[in-house]
C-alpha positions as a Markdown table, in Angstrom:
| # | Residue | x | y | z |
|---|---|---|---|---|
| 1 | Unk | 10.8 | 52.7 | 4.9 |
| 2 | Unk | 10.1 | 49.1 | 5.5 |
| 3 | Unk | 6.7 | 48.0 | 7.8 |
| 4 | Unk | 5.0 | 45.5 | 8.2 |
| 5 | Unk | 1.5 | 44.0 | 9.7 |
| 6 | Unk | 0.0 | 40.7 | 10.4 |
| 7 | Unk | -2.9 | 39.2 | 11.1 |
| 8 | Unk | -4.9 | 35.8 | 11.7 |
| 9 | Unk | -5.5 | 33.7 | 14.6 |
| 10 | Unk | -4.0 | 30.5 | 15.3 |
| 11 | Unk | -6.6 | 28.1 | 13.8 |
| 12 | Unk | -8.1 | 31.1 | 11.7 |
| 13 | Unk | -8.7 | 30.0 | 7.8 |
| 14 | Unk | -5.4 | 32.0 | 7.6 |
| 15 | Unk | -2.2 | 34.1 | 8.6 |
| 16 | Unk | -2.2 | 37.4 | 6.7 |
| 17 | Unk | 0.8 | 39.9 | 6.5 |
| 18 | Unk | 1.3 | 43.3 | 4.4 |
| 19 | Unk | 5.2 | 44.6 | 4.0 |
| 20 | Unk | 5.9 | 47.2 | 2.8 |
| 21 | Unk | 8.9 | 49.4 | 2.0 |
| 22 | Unk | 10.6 | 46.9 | 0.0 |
| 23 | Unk | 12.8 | 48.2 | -2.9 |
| 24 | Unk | 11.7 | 47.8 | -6.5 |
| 25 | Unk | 13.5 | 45.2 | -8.6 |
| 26 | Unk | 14.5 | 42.6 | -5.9 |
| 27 | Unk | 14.1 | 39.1 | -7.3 |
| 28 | Unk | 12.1 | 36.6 | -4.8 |
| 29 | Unk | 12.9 | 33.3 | -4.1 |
| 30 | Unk | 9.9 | 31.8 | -2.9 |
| 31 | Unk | 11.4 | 29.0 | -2.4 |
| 32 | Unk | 13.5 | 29.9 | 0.5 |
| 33 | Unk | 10.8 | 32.0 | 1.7 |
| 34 | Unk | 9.6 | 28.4 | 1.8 |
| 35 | Unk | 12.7 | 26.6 | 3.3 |
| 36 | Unk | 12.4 | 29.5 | 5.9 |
| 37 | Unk | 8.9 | 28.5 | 7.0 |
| 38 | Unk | 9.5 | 24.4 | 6.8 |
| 39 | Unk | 12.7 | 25.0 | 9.4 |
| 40 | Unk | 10.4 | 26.9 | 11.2 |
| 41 | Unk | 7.8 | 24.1 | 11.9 |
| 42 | Unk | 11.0 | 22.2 | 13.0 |
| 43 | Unk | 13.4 | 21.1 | 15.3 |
| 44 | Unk | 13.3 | 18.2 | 18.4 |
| 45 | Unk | 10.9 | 19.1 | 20.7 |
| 46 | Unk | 7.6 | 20.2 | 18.3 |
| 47 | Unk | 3.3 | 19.1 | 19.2 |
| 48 | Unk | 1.9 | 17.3 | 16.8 |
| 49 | Unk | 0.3 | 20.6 | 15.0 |
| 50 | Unk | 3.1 | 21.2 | 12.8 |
| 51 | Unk | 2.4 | 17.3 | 11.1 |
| 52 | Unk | -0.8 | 18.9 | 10.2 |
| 53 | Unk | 0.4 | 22.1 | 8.6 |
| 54 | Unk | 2.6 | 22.3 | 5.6 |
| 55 | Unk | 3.4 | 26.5 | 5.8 |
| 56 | Unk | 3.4 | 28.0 | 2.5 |
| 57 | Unk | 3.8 | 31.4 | 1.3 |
| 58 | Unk | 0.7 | 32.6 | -0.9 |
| 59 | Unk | 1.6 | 36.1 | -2.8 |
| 60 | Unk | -1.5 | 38.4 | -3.8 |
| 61 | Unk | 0.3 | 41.5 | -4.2 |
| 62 | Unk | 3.5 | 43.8 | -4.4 |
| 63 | Unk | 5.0 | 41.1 | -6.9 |
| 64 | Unk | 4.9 | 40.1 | -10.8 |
| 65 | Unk | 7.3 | 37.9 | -12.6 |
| 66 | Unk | 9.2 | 36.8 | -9.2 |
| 67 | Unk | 10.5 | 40.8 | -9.1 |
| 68 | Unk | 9.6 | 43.1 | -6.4 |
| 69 | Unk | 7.4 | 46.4 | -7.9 |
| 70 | Unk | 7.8 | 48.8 | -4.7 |
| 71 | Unk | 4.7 | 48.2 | -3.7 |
| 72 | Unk | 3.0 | 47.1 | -0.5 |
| 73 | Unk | 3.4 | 43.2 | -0.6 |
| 74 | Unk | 0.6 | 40.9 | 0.3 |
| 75 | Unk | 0.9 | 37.7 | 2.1 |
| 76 | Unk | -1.0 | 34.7 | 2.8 |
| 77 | Unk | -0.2 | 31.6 | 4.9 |
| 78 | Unk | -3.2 | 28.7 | 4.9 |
| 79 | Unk | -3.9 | 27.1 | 8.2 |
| 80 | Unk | -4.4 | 23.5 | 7.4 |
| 81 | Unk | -5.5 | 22.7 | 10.7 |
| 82 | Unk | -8.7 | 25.6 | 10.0 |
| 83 | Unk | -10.3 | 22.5 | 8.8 |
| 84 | Unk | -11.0 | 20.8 | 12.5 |
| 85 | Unk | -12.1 | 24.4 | 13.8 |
| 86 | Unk | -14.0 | 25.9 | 11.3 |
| 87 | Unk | -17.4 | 26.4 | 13.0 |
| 88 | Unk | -15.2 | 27.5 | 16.4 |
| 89 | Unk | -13.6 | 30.0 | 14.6 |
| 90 | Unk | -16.3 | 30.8 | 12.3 |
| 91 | Unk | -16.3 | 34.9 | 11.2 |
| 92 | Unk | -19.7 | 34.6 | 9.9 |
| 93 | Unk | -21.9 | 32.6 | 12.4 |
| 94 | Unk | -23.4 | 34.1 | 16.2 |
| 95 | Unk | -22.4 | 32.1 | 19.1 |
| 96 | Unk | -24.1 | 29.1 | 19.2 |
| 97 | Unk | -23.9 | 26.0 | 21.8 |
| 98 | Unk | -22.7 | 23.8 | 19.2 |
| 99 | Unk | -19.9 | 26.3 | 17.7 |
| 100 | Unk | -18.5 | 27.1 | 21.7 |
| 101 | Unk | -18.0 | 23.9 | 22.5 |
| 102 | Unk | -14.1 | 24.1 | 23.4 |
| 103 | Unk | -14.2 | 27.9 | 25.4 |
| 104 | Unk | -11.2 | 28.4 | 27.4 |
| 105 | Unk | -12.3 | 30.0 | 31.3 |
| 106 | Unk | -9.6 | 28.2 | 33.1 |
| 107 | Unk | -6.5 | 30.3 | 32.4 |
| 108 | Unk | -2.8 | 29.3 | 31.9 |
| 109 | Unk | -0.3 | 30.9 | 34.4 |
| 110 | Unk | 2.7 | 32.7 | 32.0 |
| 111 | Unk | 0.5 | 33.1 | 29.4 |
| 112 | Unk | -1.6 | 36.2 | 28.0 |
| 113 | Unk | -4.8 | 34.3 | 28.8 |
| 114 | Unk | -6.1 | 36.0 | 32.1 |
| 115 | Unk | -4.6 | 39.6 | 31.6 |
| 116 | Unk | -6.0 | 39.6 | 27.6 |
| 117 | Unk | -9.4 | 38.5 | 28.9 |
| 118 | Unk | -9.9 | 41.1 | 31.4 |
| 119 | Unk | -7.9 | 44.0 | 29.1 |
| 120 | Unk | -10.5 | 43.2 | 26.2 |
| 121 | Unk | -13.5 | 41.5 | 28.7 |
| 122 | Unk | -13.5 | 38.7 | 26.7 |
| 123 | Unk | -15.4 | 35.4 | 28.5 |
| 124 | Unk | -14.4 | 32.7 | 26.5 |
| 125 | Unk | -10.5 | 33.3 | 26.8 |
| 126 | Unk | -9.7 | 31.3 | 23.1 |
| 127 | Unk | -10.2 | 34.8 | 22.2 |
| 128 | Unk | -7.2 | 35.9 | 23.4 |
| 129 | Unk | -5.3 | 33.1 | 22.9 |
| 130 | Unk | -5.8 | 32.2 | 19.3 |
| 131 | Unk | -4.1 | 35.6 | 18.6 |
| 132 | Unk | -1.6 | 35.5 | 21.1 |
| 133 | Unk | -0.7 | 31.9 | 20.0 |
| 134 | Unk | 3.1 | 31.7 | 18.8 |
| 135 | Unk | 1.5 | 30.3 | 15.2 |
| 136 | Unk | 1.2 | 34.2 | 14.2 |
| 137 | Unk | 5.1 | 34.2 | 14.0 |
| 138 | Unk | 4.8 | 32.1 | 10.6 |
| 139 | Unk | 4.0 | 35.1 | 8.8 |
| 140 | Unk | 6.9 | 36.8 | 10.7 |
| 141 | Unk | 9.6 | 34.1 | 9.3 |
| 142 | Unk | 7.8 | 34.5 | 5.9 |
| 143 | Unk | 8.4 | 38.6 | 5.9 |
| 144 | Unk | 11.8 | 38.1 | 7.7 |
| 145 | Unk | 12.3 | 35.7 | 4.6 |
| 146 | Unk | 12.2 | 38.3 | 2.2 |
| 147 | Unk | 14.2 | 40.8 | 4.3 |
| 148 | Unk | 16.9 | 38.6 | 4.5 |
| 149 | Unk | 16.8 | 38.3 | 0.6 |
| 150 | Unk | 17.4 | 42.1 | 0.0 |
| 151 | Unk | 20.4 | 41.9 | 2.8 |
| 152 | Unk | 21.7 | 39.0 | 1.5 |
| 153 | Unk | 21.8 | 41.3 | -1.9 |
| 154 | Unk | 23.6 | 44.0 | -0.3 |
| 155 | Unk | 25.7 | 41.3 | 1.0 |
| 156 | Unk | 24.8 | 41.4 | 4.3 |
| 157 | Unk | 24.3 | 37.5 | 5.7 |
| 158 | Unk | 22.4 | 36.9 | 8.9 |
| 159 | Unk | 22.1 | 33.6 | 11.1 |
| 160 | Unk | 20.1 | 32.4 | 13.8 |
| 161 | Unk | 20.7 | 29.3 | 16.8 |
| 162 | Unk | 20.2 | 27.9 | 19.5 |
| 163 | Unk | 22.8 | 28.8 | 22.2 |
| 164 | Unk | 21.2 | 26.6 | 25.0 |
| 165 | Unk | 18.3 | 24.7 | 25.8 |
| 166 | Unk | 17.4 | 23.9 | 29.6 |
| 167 | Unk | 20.8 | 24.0 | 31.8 |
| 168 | Unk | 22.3 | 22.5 | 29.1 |
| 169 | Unk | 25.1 | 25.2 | 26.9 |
| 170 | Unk | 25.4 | 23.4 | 23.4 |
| 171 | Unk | 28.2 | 26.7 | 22.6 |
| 172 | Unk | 31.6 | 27.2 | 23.6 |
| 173 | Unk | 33.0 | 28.3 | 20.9 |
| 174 | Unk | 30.7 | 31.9 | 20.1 |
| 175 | Unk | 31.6 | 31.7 | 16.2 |
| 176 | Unk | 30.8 | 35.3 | 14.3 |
| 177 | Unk | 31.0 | 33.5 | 10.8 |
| 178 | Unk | 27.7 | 32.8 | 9.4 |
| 179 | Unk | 28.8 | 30.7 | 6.7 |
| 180 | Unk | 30.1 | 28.5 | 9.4 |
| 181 | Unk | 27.0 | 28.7 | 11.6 |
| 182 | Unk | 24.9 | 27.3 | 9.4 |
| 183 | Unk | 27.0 | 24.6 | 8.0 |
| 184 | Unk | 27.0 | 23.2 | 11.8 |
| 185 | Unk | 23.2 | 23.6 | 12.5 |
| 186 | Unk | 22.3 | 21.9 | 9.8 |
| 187 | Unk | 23.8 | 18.7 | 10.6 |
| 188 | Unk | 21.0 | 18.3 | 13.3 |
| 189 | Unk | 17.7 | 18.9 | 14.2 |
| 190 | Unk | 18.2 | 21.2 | 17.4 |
| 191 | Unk | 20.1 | 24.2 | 15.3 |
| 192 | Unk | 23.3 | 23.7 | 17.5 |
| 193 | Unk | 26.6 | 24.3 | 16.9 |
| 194 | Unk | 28.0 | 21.4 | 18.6 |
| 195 | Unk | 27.8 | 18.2 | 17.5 |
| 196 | Unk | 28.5 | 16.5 | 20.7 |
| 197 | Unk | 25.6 | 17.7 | 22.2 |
| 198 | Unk | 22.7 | 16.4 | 20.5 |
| 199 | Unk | 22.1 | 13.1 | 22.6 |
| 200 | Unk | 22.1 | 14.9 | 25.8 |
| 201 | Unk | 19.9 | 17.3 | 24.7 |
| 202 | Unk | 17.5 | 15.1 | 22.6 |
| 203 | Unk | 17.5 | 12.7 | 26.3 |
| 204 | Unk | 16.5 | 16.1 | 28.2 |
| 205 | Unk | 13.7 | 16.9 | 25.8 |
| 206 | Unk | 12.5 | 13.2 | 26.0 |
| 207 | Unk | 12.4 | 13.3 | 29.9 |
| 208 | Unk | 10.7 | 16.5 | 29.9 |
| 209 | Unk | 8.1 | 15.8 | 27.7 |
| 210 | Unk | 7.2 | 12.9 | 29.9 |
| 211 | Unk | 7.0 | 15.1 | 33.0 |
| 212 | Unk | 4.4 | 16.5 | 31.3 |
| 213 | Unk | 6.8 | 19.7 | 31.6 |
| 214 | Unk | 7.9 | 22.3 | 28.8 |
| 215 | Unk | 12.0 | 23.9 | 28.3 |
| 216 | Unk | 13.2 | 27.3 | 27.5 |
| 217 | Unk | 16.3 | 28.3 | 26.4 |
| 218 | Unk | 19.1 | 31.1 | 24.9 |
| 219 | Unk | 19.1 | 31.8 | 21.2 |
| 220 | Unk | 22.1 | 34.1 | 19.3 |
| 221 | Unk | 21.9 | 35.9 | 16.6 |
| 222 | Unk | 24.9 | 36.7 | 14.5 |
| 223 | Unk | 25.0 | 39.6 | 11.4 |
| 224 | Unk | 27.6 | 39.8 | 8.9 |
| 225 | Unk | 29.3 | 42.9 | 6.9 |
| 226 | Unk | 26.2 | 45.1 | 8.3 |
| 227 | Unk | 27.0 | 48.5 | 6.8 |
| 228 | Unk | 28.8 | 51.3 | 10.2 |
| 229 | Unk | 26.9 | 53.8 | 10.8 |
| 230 | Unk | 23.1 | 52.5 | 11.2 |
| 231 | Unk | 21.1 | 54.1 | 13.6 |
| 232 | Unk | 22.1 | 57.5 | 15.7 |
| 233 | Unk | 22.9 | 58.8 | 19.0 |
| 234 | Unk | 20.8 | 61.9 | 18.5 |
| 235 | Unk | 18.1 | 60.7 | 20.4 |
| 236 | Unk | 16.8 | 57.7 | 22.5 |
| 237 | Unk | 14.4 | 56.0 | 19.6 |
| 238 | Unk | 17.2 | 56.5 | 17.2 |
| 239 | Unk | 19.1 | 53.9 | 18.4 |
| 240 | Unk | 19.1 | 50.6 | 16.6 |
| 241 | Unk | 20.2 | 48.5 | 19.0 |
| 242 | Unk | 17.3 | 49.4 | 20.8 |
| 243 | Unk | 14.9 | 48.7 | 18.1 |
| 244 | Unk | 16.3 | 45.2 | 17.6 |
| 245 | Unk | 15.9 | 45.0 | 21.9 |
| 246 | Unk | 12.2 | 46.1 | 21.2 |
| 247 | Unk | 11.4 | 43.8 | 18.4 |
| 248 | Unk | 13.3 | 40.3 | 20.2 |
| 249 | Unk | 11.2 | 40.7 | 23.1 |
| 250 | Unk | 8.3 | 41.3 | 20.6 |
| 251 | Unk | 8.5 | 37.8 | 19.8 |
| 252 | Unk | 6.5 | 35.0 | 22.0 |
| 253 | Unk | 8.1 | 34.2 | 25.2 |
| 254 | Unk | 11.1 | 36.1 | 24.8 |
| 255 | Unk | 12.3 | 37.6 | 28.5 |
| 256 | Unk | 15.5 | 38.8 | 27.9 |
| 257 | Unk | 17.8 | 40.6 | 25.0 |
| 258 | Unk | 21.9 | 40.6 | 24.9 |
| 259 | Unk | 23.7 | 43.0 | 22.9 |
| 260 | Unk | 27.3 | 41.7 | 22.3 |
| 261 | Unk | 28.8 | 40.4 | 26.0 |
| 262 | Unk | 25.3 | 42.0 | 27.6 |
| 263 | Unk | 25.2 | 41.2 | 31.5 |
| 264 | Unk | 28.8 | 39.5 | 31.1 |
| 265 | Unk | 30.3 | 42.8 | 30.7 |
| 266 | Unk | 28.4 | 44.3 | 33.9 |
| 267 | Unk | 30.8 | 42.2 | 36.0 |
| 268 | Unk | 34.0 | 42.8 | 33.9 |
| 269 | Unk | 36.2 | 45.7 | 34.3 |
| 270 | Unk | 36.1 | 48.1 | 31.2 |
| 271 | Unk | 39.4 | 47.6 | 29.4 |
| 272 | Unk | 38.1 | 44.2 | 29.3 |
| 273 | Unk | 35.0 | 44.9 | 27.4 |
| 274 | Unk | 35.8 | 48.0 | 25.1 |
| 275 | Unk | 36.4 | 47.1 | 21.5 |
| 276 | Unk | 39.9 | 49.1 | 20.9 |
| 277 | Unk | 40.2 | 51.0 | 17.7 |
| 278 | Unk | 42.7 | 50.6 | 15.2 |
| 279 | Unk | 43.2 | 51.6 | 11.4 |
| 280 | Unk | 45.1 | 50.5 | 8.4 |
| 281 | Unk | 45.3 | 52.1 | 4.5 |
| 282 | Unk | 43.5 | 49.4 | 3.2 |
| 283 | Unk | 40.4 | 49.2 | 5.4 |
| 284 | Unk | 40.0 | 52.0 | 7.6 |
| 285 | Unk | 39.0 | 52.1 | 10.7 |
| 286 | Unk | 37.9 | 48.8 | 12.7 |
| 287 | Unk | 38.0 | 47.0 | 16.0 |
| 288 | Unk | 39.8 | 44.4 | 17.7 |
| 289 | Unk | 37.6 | 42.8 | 19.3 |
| 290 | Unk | 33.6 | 42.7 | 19.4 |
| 291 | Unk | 32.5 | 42.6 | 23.1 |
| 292 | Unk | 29.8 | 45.3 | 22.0 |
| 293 | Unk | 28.3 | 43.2 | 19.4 |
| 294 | Unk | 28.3 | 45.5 | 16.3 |
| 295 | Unk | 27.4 | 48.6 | 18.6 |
| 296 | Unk | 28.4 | 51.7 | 20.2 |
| 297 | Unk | 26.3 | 54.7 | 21.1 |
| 298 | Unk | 23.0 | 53.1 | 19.3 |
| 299 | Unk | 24.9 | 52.8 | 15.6 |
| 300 | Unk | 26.4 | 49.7 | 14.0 |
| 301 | Unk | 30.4 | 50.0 | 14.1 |
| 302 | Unk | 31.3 | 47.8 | 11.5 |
| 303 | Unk | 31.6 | 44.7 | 13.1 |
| 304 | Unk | 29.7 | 41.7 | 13.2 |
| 305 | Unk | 26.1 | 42.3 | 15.2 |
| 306 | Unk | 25.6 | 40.0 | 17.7 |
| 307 | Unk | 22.4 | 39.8 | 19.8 |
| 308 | Unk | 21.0 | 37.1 | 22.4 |
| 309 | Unk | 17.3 | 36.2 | 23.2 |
| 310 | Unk | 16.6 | 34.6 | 26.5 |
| 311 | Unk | 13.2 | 32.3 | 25.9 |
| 312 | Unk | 11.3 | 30.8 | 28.8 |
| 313 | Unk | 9.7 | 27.9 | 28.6 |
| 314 | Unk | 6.4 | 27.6 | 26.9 |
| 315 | Unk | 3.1 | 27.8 | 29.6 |
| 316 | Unk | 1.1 | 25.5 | 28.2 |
| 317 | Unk | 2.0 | 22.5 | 30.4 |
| 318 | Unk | 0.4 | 18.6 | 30.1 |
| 319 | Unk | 0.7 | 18.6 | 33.6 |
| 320 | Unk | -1.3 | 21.8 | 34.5 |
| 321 | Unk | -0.1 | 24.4 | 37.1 |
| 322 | Unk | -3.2 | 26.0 | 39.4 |
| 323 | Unk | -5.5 | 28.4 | 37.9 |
| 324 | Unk | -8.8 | 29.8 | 38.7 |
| 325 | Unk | -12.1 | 29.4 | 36.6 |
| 326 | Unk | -12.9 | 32.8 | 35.2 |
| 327 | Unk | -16.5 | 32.7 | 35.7 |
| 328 | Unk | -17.2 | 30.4 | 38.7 |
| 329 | Unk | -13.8 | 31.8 | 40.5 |
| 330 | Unk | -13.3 | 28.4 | 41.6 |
| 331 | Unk | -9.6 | 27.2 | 42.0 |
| 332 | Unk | -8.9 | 24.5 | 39.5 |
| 333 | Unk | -6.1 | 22.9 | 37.2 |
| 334 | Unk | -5.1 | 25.8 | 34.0 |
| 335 | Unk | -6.7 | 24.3 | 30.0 |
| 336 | Unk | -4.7 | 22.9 | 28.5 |
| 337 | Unk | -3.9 | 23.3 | 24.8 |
| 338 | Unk | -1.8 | 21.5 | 22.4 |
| 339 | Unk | 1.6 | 22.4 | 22.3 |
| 340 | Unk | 5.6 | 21.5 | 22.2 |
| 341 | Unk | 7.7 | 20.4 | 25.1 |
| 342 | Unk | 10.2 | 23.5 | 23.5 |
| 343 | Unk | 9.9 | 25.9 | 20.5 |
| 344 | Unk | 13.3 | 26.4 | 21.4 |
| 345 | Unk | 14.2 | 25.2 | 17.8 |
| 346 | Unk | 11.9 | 27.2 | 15.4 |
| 347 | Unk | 11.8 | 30.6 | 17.9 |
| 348 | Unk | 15.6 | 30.6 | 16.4 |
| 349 | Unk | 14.4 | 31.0 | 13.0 |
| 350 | Unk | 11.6 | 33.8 | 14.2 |
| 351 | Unk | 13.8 | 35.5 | 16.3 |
| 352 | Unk | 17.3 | 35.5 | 12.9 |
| 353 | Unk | 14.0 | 37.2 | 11.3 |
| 354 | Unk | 12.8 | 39.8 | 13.6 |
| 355 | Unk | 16.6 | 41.2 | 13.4 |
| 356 | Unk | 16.4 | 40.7 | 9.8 |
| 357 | Unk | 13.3 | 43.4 | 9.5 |
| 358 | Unk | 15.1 | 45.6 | 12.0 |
| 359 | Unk | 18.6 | 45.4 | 9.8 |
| 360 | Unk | 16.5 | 46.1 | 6.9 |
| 361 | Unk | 14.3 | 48.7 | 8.1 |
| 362 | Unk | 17.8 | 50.3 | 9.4 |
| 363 | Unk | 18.8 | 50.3 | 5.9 |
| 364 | Unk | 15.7 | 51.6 | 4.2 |
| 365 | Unk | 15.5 | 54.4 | 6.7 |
| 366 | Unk | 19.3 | 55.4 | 5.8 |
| 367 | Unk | 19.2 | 55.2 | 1.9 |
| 368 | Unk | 16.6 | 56.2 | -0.6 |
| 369 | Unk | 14.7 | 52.3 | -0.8 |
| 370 | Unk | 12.8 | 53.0 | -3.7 |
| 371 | Unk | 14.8 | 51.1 | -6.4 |
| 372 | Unk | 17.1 | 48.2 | -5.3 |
| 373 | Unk | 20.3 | 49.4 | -8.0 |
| 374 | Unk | 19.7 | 53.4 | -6.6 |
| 375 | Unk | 20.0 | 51.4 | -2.8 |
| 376 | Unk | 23.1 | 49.3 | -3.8 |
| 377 | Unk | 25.3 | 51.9 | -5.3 |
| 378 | Unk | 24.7 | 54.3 | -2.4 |
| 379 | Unk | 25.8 | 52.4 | -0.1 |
| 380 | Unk | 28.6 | 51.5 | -2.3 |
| 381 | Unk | 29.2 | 54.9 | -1.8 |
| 382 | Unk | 28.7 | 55.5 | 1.7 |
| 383 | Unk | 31.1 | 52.9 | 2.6 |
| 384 | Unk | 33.5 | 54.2 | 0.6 |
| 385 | Unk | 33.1 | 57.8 | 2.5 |
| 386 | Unk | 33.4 | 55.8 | 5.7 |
| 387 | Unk | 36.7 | 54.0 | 5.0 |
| 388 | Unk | 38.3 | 57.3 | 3.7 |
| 389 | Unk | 37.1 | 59.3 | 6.8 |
């Protein structure tokens, strides 16, 4: 079964990350694992700290000849920026005056700053946030990455957007194609599907970045020919659709997860949101319609998944919200760190690949993952048994 760990702090010497789980005998591309991780220090919006780093993957383990041996798969990602902050963030050294010199005691409201501090008792709060930092989810995209290449070779395609950013809805038309979701988003640089859009956006991002002011924003996810049958009903922590809830809202400022239609279809009658059955020779079974997004009782039904992340905006603002000085208890203005005026763009990418490890963990959990051709021709097989059920 497919897991996964990281670890590393934001200006660390380095993101780490073990998978493992992965089939024997899938080819890598490490070059799109490296496309993934460029798009993801992308988009309109992004600080100045993705000019510094230039993400890419570093594989130690797991791999040989650009095949995949079954084993656990090692991963490195360099933080260039390690460079400016190597005595701060020094593993070897005590605390000295010289190597403190930029503590954090002055928390920033929305982030995990105050609560980590006092969970872990940690006085100089860069402790908390140089793990809790959204930079970790490089080595996210980078296992997502490779995810997506073993669903890609069971033909499963996946894509990731931006919906919305601010109060400004850059999708009316919903498409379910990937193909021709990313052919749209990649004609600019806020992952949209519409066109039109851009200059309104790009002029919101501008003014909010001089208010000294950040922007969150809705992100949707869209799966292709995923496999019926994943996940189970039999029990509460069976259910996939849960898993992929769990593991959206695992990302960085994620508040909120949509399955399908999700709070739409709490205010519509049901005949309006349940997907009718129908079923011909040459198919099977399907669905008319996909209100449920890919799901009913916890298990993929065929169609294509469709979930929705609801980001808030980053808390690290130029123009600092009260806070309260950890150790003096004196009301002040929160630190303030560098940071984007929205990750909307690039959380897109992170969250396409947290679904990505969930669909693929699905999958490995389901079929005997030990040898990509033994995975492929059972589920050859299994779809088979589904279409003449």
């Amino acid at each position: 079964m497919i897991n996964y760990l990281t670890a590393g702090e934001s200006h660390g010497p380095e993101l780490s990350g073990i998978l493992t789980g992965i089939p024997a005998g899938l080819t890598l591309d490490i070059d799109k694992i490296n496309e993934m991780l460029s798009k993801r220090q992308g988009g309109y919006g992004r600080g100045n700290r993705q000019q510094i780093e230039h993400d890419e993957i570093i594989i130690t383990g797991g791999v040989r000849h650009q095949k995949t041996l079954g084993s656990p798969i090692a991963l490195t990602v360099k933080n260039r920026d390690h460079a400016h902050w190597n005595k701060i963030m020094d593993p070897y050294s005590a605390e000295t005056k010289e190597n403190t010199l930029r503590q954090v005691t002055r928390p920033r409201p929305g982030h995990a700053d105050l609560i980590g501090g006092m969970k872990y008792n940690h006085k100089d709060l860069r402790n908390v946030l140089e793990r809790s930092s959204a930079r970790e989810t490089a080595m996210r995209v980078a296992i997502g990455a490779i995810c997506k290449q073993l669903l890609n070779q069971l033909g499963i395609s996946i894509s990731g957007y931006v919906e919305q950013i601010g109060s400004i809805n850059a999708d009316e038309s919903n498409p379910i194609d990937t193909k021709e979701i990313e052919q749209l988003i990649d004609k600019n640089d806020l992952r949209i599907v519409n066109q039109n859009k851009v200059a309104e956006i790009h002029d919101l991002i501008d003014k909010t970045k001089k208010n000294g002011d950040t922007l969150g924003g809705i992100i949707r996810v869209v799966a292709n020919n995923v496999p019926a049958g994943l996940g189970s009903y039999t029990s509460w922590d069976t259910k996939l659709d849960a898993k992929i809830a769990g593991a959206v809202v695992g990302v960085n400022a994620m508040k909120g997860v949509e399955i399908g239609d999700g709070f739409d279809a709490a205010t519509s009658m049901g005949s309006n949101v349940m997907d009718e059955i129908d079923w011909n020779q040459e198919t099977g079974f399907s669905r008319n319609s996909d209100h449920l997004g890919g799901f009913e009782g916890g298990m993929t039904n065929g169609m294509p998944i469709i979930v929705k992340a609801a980001m808030k905006p980053i808390p690290t603002l130029y123009r600092p919200l009260q806070s309260a000085d950890i150790n003096t208890k004196e009301v002040k203005k929160a630190n303030v760190e560098r940071s984007d005026t929205t990750a909307i763009v690039p959380a897109s990418i992170v969250i396409e690949s947290v679904v990505a490890i969930e669909l693929a963990k699905a999958i490995t959990e389901t079929f005997d993952g030990s040898n990509l051709k033994r995975l492929e021709e059972q589920i050859d097989n299994y779809k088979k048994e589904f279409k003449e059920f």
